[in-house]
C-alpha positions in Angstrom: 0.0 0.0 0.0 2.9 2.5 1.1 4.3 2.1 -2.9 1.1 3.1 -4.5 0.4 6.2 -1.4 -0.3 9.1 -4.0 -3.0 6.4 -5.9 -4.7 5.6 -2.3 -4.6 9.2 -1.6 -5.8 10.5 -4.5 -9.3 7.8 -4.3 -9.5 8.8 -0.7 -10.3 12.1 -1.6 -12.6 11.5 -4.6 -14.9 9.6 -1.9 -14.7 12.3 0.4 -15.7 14.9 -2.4 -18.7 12.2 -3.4 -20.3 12.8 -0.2 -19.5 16.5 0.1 -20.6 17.4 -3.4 -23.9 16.2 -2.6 -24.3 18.2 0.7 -22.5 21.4 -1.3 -25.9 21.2 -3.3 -28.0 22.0 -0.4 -25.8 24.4 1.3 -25.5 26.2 -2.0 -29.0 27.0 -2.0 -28.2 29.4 0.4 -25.2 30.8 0.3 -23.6 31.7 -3.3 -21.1 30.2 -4.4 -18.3 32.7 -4.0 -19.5 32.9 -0.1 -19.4 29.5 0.0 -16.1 28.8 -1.3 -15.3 31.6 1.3 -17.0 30.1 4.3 -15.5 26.2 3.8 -11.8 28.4 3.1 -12.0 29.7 6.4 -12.8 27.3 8.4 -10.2 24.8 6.8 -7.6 27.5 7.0 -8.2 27.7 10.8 -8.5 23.7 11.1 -5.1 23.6 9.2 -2.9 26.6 11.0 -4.1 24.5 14.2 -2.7 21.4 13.2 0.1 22.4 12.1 1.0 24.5 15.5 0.7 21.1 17.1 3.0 19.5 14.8 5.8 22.1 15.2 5.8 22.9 11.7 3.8 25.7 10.4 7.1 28.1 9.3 9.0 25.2 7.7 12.5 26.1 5.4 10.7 26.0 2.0 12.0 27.8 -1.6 10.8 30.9 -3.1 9.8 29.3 -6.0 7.7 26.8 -4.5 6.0 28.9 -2.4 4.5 30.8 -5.5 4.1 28.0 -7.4 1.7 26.8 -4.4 -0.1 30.3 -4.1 -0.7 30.2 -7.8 -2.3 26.6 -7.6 -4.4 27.9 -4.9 -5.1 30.9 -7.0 -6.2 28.6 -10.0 -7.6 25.6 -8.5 -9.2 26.5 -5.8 -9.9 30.9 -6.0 -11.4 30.5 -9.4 -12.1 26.5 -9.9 -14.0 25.7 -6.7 -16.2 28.7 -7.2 -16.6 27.6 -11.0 -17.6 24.6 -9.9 -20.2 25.7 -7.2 -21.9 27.5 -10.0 -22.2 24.9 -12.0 -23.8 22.5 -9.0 -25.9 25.3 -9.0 -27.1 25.5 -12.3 -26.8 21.4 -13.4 -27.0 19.1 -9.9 -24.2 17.3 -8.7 -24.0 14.4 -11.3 -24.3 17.0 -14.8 -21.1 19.0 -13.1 -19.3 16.3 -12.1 -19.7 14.9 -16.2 -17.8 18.2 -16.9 -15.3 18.1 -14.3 -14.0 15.1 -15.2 -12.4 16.8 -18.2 -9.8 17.8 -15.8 -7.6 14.3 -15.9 -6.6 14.6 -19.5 -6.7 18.7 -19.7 -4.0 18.0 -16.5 -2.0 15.5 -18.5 -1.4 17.4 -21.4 -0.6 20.2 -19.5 1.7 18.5 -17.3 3.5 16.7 -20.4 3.8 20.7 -22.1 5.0 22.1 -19.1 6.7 19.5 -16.9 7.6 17.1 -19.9 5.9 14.1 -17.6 5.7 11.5 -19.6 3.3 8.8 -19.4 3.3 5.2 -20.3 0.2 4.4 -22.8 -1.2 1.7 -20.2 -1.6 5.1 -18.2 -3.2 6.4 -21.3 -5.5 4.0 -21.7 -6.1 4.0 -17.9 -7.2 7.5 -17.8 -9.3 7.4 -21.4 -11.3 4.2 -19.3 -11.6 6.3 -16.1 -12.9 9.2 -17.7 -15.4 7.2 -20.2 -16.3 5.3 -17.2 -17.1 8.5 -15.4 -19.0 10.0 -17.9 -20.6 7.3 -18.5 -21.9 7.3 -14.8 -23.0 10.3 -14.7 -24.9 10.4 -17.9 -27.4 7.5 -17.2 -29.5 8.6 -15.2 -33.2 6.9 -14.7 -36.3 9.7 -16.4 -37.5 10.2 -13.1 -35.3 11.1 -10.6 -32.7 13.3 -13.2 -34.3 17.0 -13.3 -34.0 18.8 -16.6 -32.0 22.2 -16.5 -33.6 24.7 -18.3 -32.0 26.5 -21.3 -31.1 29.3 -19.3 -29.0 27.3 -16.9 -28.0 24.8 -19.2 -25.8 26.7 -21.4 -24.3 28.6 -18.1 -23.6 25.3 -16.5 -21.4 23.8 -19.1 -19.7 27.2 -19.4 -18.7 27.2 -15.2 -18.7 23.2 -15.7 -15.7 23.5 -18.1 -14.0 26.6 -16.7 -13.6 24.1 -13.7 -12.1 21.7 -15.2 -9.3 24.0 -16.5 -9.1 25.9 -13.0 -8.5 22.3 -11.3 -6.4 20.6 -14.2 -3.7 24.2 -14.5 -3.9 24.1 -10.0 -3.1 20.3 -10.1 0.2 20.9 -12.2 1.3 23.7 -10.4 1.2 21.5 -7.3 2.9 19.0 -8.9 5.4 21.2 -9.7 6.2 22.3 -6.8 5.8 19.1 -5.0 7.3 16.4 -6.9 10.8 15.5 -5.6 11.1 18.1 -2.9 10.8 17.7 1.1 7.6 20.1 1.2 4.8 18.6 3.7 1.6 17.9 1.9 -0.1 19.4 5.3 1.9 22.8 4.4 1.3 22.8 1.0 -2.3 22.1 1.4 -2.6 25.6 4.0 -0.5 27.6 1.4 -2.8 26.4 -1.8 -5.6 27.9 0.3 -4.0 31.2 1.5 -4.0 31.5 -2.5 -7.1 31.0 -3.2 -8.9 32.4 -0.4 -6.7 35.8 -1.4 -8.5 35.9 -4.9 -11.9 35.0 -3.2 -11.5 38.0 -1.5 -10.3 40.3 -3.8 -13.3 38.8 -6.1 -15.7 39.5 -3.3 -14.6 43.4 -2.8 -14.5 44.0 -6.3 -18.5 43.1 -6.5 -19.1 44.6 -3.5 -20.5 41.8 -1.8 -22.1 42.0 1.5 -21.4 40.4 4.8 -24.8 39.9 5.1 -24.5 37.0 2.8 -23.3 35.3 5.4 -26.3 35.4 7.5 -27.8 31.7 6.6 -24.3 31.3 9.4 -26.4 32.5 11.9 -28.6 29.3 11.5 -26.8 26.4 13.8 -27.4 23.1 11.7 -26.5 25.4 8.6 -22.9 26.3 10.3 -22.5 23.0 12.0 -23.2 21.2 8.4 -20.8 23.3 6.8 -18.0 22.9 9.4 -18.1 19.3 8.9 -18.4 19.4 5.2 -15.2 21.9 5.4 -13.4 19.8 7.4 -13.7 16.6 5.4 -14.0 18.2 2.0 -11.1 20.6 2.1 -9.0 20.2 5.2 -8.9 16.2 4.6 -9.4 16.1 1.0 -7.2 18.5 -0.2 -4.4 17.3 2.6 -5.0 13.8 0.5 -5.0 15.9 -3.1 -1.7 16.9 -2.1 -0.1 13.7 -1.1 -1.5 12.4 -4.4 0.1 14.7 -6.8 3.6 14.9 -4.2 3.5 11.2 -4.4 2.3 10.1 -8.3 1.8 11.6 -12.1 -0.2 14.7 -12.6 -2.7 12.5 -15.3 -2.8 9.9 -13.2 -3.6 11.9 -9.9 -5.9 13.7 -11.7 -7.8 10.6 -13.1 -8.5 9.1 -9.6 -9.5 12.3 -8.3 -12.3 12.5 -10.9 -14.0 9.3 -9.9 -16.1 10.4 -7.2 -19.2 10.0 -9.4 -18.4 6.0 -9.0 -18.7 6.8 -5.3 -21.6 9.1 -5.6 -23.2 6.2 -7.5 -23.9 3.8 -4.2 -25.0 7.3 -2.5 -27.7 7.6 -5.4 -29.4 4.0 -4.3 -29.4 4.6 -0.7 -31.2 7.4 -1.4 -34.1 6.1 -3.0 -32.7 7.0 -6.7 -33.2 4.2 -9.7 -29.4 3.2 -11.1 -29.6 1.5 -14.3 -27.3 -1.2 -15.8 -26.1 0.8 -18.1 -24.4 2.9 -15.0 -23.2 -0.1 -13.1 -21.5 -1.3 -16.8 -19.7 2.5 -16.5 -18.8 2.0 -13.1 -16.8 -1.2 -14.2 -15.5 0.9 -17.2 -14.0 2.9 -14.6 -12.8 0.6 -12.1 -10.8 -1.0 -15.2 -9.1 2.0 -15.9 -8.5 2.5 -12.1 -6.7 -1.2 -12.4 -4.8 -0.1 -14.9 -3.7 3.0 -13.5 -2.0 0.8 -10.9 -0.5 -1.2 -13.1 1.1 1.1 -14.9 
């Protein structure tokens, strides 16, 4: 298990987002998604600057270069992609956003191959091309009764935000990389820089609309703030700590690709509650969990 740590890392956290996308939905119905991507930043930031005080290890001996590298991944992947993304939940539902996001894997692995020359073997080729059919697949069957139709007006926004974060997470995921791969830098660190990053262009996003702090106020409510603490903590705190191990410890494409499978996960959520899954989705989950396979035997 310790040899394949980035590929165990990597699934961790696309099971963790699964759950979390699907509570995102609700809490998005109250709070936009800038304020929301504000909201789960700040409490992870505070969650993360904790821990690391324990440890002994929040002013660690790190390069320059690294430390912008990790600022602009934040900046990327989480400032503008997360919020992306929360706009499209918002606008398609959990499954029709996660369909677009999972454009991210190959988007990463060309970039990565551009601008890191990472090669890849074309078993890891393959694997990714049968993880992202498998995914899509997933998502795309859905039963007639229980998939609600976007309308036109939030259709064509959807796949706009839906694809915008896909780059935001795909350029953020080779930026880590970058800075990661190789070096001594603690994944813990790294994931509390990555969101000083973004968090700073949240903010600067939210002055220059002039947003209120009285969007804030479904916080007021207790389950509301209680449910978003412990979606923060598991979805960013946790999950990005185990993004970061993944792309430290394995390829940008292949990171990437296991991140992006959280539809297979959301799948089982879908039955427990009460939602028809057809054949056709279980045949994509197996599409997927082939290319998983094959991604570990690269």
């Amino acid at each position: 298990m310790f040899e394949f740590r980035g590929e165990f890392a990597a699934l961790s956290a696309a099971l963790i987002w699964a759950v979390a996308s699907v509570i995102y939905t609700q809490l998005g119905r109250q709070l936009t998604p800038l304020m929301l991507n504000l909201a789960k930043g700040m409490i992870a930031i505070g969650l993360l600057i904790l821990t690391l005080l324990l440890r002994s290890s929040l002013f660690p001996t790190v390069p320059l270069p690294a430390v912008g590298l990790l600022l602009l991944s934040g900046a990327i992947g989480i400032g503008f992609g997360d919020t992306a993304y929360f706009a499209a939940l918002n606008h398609l539902g959990t499954r029709r956003a996660l369909v677009l996001e999972s454009l991210a894997p190959p988007l990463a692995a060309l970039l990565a191959l551009v601008g890191l020359q990472e090669q890849l073997s074309t078993i890891a080729w393959i694997g990714i091309l049968l993880t992202v059919s498998g995914v899509t697949w997933v998502v795309l069957e859905r039963s007639p009764a229980s998939a609600p139709s976007s309308s036109p007006s939030s259709l064509g926004p959807g796949i706009i935000w839906g694809t915008l974060a896909a780059l935001g997470q795909a350029g953020g995921g080779v930026l880590s990389r970058a800075a990661l791969a190789g070096s001594e830098i603690d994944p813990l660190w790294s994931t509390l820089v990555r969101l000083l990053g973004g968090q700073f262009v949240l903010l600067l996003w939210a002055i220059w609309q002039r947003r209120s702090w009285q969007e804030f106020q479904p916080l007021s409510n207790r389950r509301f703030l209680l449910t978003l603490i412990g979606t923060a903590f598991a979805s960013t705190y946790l999950a990005l700590w185990l993004q970061q191990i993944a792309f430290k410890y394995t390829a940008t494409g292949v990171a990437q690709s296991l991140l992006a499978i959280s539809p297979v996960f959301v799948l089982p959520i879908a039955i427990v509650m009460g939602e028809k899954v057809s054949l056709r989705a279980i045949l994509g989950v197996l599409v997927a969990i082939a290319g998983v396979w094959l991604l570990f035997n690269r």
